[in-house]
Residue, then its C-alpha position, 0 to 999 in steps of 0.5 A: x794596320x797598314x804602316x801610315x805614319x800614324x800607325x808606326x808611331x803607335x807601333x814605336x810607342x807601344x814597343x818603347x813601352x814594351x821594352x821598358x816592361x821587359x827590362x823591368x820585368x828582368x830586374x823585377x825577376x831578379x829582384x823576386x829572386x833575391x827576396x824569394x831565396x833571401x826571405x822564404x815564402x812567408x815574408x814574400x807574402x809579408x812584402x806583397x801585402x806591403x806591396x798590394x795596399x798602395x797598390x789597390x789604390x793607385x786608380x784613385x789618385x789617377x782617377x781617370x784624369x789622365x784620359x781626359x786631360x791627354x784628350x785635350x791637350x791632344x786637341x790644343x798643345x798650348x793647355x799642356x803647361x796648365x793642365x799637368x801643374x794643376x794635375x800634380x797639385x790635385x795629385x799630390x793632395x788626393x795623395x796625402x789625404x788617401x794615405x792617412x786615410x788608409x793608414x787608419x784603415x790598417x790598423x785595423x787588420x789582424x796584422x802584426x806591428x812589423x808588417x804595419x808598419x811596413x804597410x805604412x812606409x809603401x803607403x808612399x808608393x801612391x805619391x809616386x805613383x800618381x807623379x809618375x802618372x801624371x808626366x805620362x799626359x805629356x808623353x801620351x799626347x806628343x807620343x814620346x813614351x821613348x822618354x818616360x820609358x828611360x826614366x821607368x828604368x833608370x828607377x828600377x835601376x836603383x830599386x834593383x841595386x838598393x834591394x841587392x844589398x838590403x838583401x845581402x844585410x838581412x835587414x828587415x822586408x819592409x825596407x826592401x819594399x820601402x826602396x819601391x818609393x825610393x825609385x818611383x820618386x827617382x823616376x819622377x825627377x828624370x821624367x820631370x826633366x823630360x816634360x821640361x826639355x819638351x817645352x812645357x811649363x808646369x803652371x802651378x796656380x789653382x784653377x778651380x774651374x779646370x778642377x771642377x771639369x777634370x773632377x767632374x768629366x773624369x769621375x766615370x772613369x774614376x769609378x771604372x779604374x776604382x772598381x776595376x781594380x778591386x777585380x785585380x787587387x782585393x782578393x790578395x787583400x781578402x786571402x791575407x784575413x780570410x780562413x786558408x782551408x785546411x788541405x794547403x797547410x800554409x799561413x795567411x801570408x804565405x797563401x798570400x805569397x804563392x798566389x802574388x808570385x804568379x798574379x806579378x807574372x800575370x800582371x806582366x802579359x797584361x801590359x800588352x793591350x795596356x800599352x797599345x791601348x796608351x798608344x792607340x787612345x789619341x789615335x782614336x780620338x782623331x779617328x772618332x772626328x774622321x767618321x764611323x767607318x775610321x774608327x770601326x777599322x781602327x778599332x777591328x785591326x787593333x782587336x785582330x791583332x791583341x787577341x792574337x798576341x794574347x793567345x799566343x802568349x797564353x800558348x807559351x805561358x802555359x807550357x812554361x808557367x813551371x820554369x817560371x815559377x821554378x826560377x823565381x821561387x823556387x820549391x816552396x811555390x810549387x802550389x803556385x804553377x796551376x795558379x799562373x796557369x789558370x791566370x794565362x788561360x784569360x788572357x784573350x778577354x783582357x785584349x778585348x775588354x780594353x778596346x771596347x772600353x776606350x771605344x766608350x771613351x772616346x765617343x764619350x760615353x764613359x757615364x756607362x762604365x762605373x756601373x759596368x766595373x761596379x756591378x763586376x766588382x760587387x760580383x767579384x767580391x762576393x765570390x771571393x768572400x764565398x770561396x777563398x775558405x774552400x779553394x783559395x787563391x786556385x779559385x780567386x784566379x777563376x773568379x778573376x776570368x769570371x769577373x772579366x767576362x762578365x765586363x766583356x759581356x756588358x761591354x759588348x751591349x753597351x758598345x753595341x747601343x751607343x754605336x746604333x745611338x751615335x750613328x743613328x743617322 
């Protein structure tokens, strides 16, 4: 991309969000240290269960509202104060209703009291989740991710600190999982404070028609983000209860553990195209009004330049998955290292799949990505179901890549249609 304005706001944007993930992801280092070291394997895999339940949900508060509501305040800044009061009640009350809905659900693992209950505390992970979330329409449609990544860090910095001396007490993993909700709530509060000082107003009076079209117009996307996340989500959940073959000789937590230390790792070189994909999403609404030949390019150059970055940190990752995985576990995650090194080896069609999927959105035709993500979550399920007795978590990392593929493929096909359809003329 040529460096307009425009350009280097998305350029400021993405590496404020950037910066924000690295030094998470140092304190997120330092924090799996200290777990890894204090707690051993199996009460990682314990944590990262307790971590991976809200964590399959997160999409489902979110429901696609964010990309809908960011599009129109784009548009017209003076809805801003009475679309985010409205997101955050429908926010709030989705959320309740999900936790109580999941709290039953685990009940009804084979999971010991311990790690139910812990369950049950992160459950609140959701709440703060979709708060957090919800600020971020502010900062996407004004380009200020400089704001939410303060407060990013400012409750990360507090999760670090109370993790560093629950550790040094031995007390029991659930409470150190429980200090997640107690920085995500933290960071509300700053980035709440941020929408403020930009001048919006959170208007907190029901409108039940700016429900009806922010249900109704996200729902494909809702779906999308639902399956999508059972690609990356449920096969942790899936090797926590399904047989672990008998070569590995480890627990069901502790396959749980050895495959989520290099799945976090994996997770981290995917905020790559997430990030300038936030950044570039308004961007791409102003070019998709500007004509054909404005978004192709726009949507070329930003192609040329993810998949270049993916494969360079593919590159990278692979030389250095032993020392990551040495530095943050330790011996006990050896297994772990062929797992990271097959997870970095797909990087590239995650920096594809993100473009074309928002290039969907932004000509609005997101009706067409439910039964894309669905048909890859069904594929993914299935797979898993077949294959974690006899490989594990090493061919649950495959399945992934295979999954995503198959979204590239589909993809594709339907960018391909709706651009001949849009373009016609």
């Amino acid at each position: 991309m040529n460096f307009s304005g425009t350009s280097k706001k998305i350029a400021a944007n993405t590496i404020y969000q950037l910066i924000g993930k690295i030094v998470s992801l140092g304190i997120t280092v330092l924090a799996t240290v200290i777990i890894t070291r204090t707690y051993g394997r199996e009460i990682y895999g314990q944590f990262s269960l307790m971590q991976a339940w809200p964590a399959l949900f997160f999409v489902i508060v979110d429901f696609g509202i964010n990309a809908i509501a960011t599009r129109e305040i784009s548009k017209d800044w003076s809805k801003a104060g009475k679309y985010f009061g409205n997101i955050l009640l429908i926010r709030i009350i989705f959320s309740i209703i999900l936790m109580l809905v999941l709290f039953v659900a685990s009940r009804f693992f084979p999971y010991s009291q311990v790690l139910k209950t812990g369950i049950t505390l992160s459950l609140l992970l959701i709440l703060t989740q979709a708060l957090f979330t919800s600020t971020n329409i502010i900062f996407q449609a004004r380009l200020r991710y400089d704001l939410s990544t303060i407060g990013y860090l400012i409750g990360y910095a507090f999760i670090l600190v109370i993790i560093f001396f629950l550790s040094r007490a031995k007390v029991d993993v659930m409470w150190i999982s429980f200090s997640y909700v107690i920085g995500g709530f933290i960071t509300f509060f700053v980035n709440y404070y941020f929408v403020r000082s930009l001048g919006v107003k959170p208007e907190f009076v029901l409108d039940k028609q700016l429900w009806g079209y922010l249900l109704s117009s996200s729902l494909p996307l809702g779906l999308m983000f639902v399956f999508s996340q059972i690609n990356f989500k449920a096969d942790a959940l899936l090797l926590s209860v399904l047989p672990v073959p008998a070569f590995l000789n480890v627990s069901n937590n502790e396959a749980v553990g050895l495959y989520a230390l290099p799945y976090k790792i994996f997770e981290v070189a995917l905020v790559m195209p997430t990030f300038f994909m936030n950044s570039l999403y308004p961007v791409m609404v102003l070019r998709m009004t500007e004509g054909k030949e404005k978004l192709k390019e726009t949507l070329k150059q930003s192609l040329k330049f993810l998949i270049v970055a993916a494969l360079v940190f593919s590159a990278v990752g692979y030389v250095f998955s032993p020392l990551a995985i040495n530095v943050l576990g330790g011996v006990e995650f050896e297994a772990s290292i062929l797992v990271l090194r097959i997870l970095l080896s797909g990087l590239v069609l995650y920096s594809v799949t993100q473009p074309l999927a928002w290039v969907i959105v932004t000509m609005g035709y997101q009706k067409y990505l439910p039964g894309i993500y669905l048909a890859s979550g069904v594929f993914n399920l299935v797979m898993n179901f077949i294959f974690i007795p006899v490989y594990s978590f090493y061919m649950s990392a495959v399945i992934t890549h295979f999954s995503e593929l198959l979204i590239l493929i589909l993809l594709i096909v339907t960018v391909r249609k709706i651009w001949r359809k849009t373009y016609a003329a």
